[in-house]
Residue, then its C-alpha position, 0 to 999 in steps of 0.5 A: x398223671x397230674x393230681x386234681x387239686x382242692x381248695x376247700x370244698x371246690x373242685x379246680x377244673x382240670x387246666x388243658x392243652x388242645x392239640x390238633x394237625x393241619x393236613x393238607x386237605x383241611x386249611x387253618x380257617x377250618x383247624x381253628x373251628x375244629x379246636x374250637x369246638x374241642x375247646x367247647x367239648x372240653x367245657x362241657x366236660x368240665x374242663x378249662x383250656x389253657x393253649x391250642x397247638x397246631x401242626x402242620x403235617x401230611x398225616x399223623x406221626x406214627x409214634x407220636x402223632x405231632x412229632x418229636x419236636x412239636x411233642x418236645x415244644x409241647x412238653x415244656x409249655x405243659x411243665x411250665x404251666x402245670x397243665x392237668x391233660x392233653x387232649x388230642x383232636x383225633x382218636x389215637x393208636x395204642x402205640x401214640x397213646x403210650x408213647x405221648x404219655x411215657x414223654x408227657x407224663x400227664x394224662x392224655x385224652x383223645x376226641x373219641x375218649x373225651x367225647x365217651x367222657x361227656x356221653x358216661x355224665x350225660x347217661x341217664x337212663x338204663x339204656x344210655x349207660x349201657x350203651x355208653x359203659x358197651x362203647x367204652x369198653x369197645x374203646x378200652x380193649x385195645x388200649x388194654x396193654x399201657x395199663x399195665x406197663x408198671x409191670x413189664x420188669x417182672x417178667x422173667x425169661x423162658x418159661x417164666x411168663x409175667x404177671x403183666x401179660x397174666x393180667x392183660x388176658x385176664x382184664x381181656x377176657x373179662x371185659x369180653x365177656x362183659x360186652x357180651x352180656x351189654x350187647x344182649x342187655x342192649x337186645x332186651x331193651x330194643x325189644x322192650x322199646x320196639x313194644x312201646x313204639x307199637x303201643x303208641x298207635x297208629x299217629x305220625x312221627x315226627x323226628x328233631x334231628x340236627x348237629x349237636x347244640x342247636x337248640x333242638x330241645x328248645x323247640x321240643x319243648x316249646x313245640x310239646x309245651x314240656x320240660x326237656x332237659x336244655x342246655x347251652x353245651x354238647x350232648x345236653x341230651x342222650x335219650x330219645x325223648x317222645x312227646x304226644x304233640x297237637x296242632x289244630x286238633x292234629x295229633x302226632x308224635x315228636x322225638x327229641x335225639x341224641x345230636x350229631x358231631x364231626x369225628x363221632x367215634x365209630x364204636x359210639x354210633x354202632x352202640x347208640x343205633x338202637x337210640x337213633x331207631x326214632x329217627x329211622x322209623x320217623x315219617x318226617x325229620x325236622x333237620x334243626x341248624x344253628x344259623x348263628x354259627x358261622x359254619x354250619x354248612x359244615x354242620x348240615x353236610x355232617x349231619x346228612x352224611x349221618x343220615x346218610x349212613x343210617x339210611x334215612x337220607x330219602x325222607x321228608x325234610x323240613x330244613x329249621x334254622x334257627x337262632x336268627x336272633x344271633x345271627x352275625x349280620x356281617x355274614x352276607x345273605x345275598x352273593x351281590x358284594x353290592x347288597x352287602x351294606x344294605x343287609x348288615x343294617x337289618x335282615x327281616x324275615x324276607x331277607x331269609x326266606x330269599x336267601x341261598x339258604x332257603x332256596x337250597x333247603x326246600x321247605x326251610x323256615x327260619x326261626x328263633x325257638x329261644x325268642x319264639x320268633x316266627x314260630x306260628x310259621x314253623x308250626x303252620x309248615x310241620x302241620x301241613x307236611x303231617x296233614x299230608x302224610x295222615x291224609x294219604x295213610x288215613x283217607x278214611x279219618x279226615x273229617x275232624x281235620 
């Protein structure tokens, strides 16, 4: 494993190598976005990407998940560079685990890893870090045996069992018991959390949902007038956080989750459920897209797949898009090619609102939450679909609205 090193009192970031698969169902245009966003995952993690590899295949090597000669190819431009880690753009085997790192001898990450990596820096809270201490230990148990391959020349012949083995059923029977106690942990706390959602009365809710690093916390606290923790990197926020918003003497609730992300380790959504409760019991969600990156149709169907998955898909939706002050006009709003040097001279707010886009997510607002731009619009929309629901729940309390 490669040795981080210190120059005076700074740290060096860690140099890595980005490593990823072309399937036949995925072109390099889509490959590319995906390294990209690795890459970024990577930064937010604290490291520096040096070189991508690429490799064209049906499915993932069994052994060692790019081949041998691509994992040879890779071997040297690592020992040339002195690169620090290879991170692979899928979750690995235990067996490709193993194996890449036996021939790469650096340290070797998958997304899922990475992803777990960034969650455990980002944890905050008490519920937070247990969660993300559960889904690490979820993801460590398996890998369990290539921790201790240093001792497999101890073991003897029959009868003599090796400490090797000894310490695997030892580590694996600890760290069973250990995702025993955070499950109940995690039990307590959602009891504790079901109490103060209960408290909170009887006001509507209303949830920011959307792909991670989109700006939702922007608008949480542009919208709630609050200090939300906001970042330009991935998974700026883990913890659900509730805010008690009023808009012309209507009072409701706003919650700012955890963002969603392609890949998203399995183990990781199972453990943040209890996080995603907010979006559950939200009576309106406020799906947030980063208009300025140019593939969030992608973002949008990851997310709805998401929501999908968490049951809440059939809920009122106000579509956000957001970021329009870095929208790239070279991206043709209208089909006709014809339109296209009118539109890329300057797109209004019009140009939006008779866009693909809007006519496909109905109701959409387009907006800039970092220049506040059309926000009066967005406001106007949410206070609308909450007056709506409020008068229908609450036909008996509508006179100061």
């Amino acid at each position: 494993m490669a040795i981080r090193k210190y120059y005076d009192t700074a740290i060096k970031s860690e140099r890595a190598v980005l490593v990823g698969i072309i399937t036949p169902n995925e072109t390099d245009e889509q490959e590319k976005e995906y390294l990209e966003e690795l890459a970024f995952l990577v930064e937010t993690a604290g490291g520096e990407t040096i070189q991508i590899f690429t490799q064209k295949m049906l499915k993932a090597d069994r052994a060692t998940f790019v081949g041998s000669g691509k994992l040879d190819e890779i071997k040297a431009y690592v020992e040339a560079e002195e690169a620090d880690m290879v991170v692979f753009d899928d979750e690995l085997s235990p067996s490709q685990l193993r194996n890449i790192e036996n021939e790469l001898k650096v340290k070797i990450l998958d997304r899922s890893n990475l992803i777990l990596d960034i969650f455990a820096s980002r944890a905050q809270t008490a519920q937070a870090k247990t969660q993300v201490e559960l889904a690490q230990l979820q993801y460590l148990l398996p890998r369990l045996t290539r921790m201790w391959t240093h001792l497999e020349r101890q073991k003897g012949g029959i009868g003599m069992r090796g400490p090797g083995e000894t310490q695997i059923e030892s580590d694996r029977r600890m760290i069973l018991a250990k995702i025993s106690l955070l499950k109940e942990k995690l039990k307590q706390i959602d009891k504790q959390n079901e109490t103060q959602r209960k408290n909170r009365g009887q006001l509507i809710r209303v949830a920011l949902v959307g792909y991670t690093n989109v700006g939702k916390s922007t608008i949480m606290n542009m919208i709630s007038k609050s200090e939300v923790f906001a970042e330009n990197k991935l998974f700026a926020t883990l913890d659900t956080t509730v805010r008690k918003v009023v808009i012309e003497n209507l009072p409701f609730l706003l919650s700012d989750t955890v963002g969603f992300i392609r890949k998203l380790p399995h183990h990781l959504v199972e453990c943040f459920k209890s996080t995603l409760d907010e979006v559950r019991e939200a009576d309106i969600l406020v799906h947030v897209v980063d208009i300025s990156h140019p593939n969030f149709e992608d973002h949008i169907a990851t997310v709805n797949e998401t929501l999908k998955d968490l049951g809440v898909i059939d809920k009122p939706v106000i579509t956000v898009f957001n970021k329009i002050d870095a929208y790239n006009p070279g991206e043709i709003i209208e089909d006709d090619p014809a339109q296209y040097e009118e539109i890329t001279k300057t797109i209004t707010i019009d140009d939006f609102r008779n866009s693909w886009m809007a006519k496909n997510s109905n109701p959409a607002v387009f907006i800039s939450a970092a220049k506040k731009d059309n926000i009066e619009e967005f406001k106007q929309l949410l206070y609308d679909k909450v007056l709506k629901i409020h008068t229908a729940r609450y036909p008996y309390n509508n006179l100061l609205y």
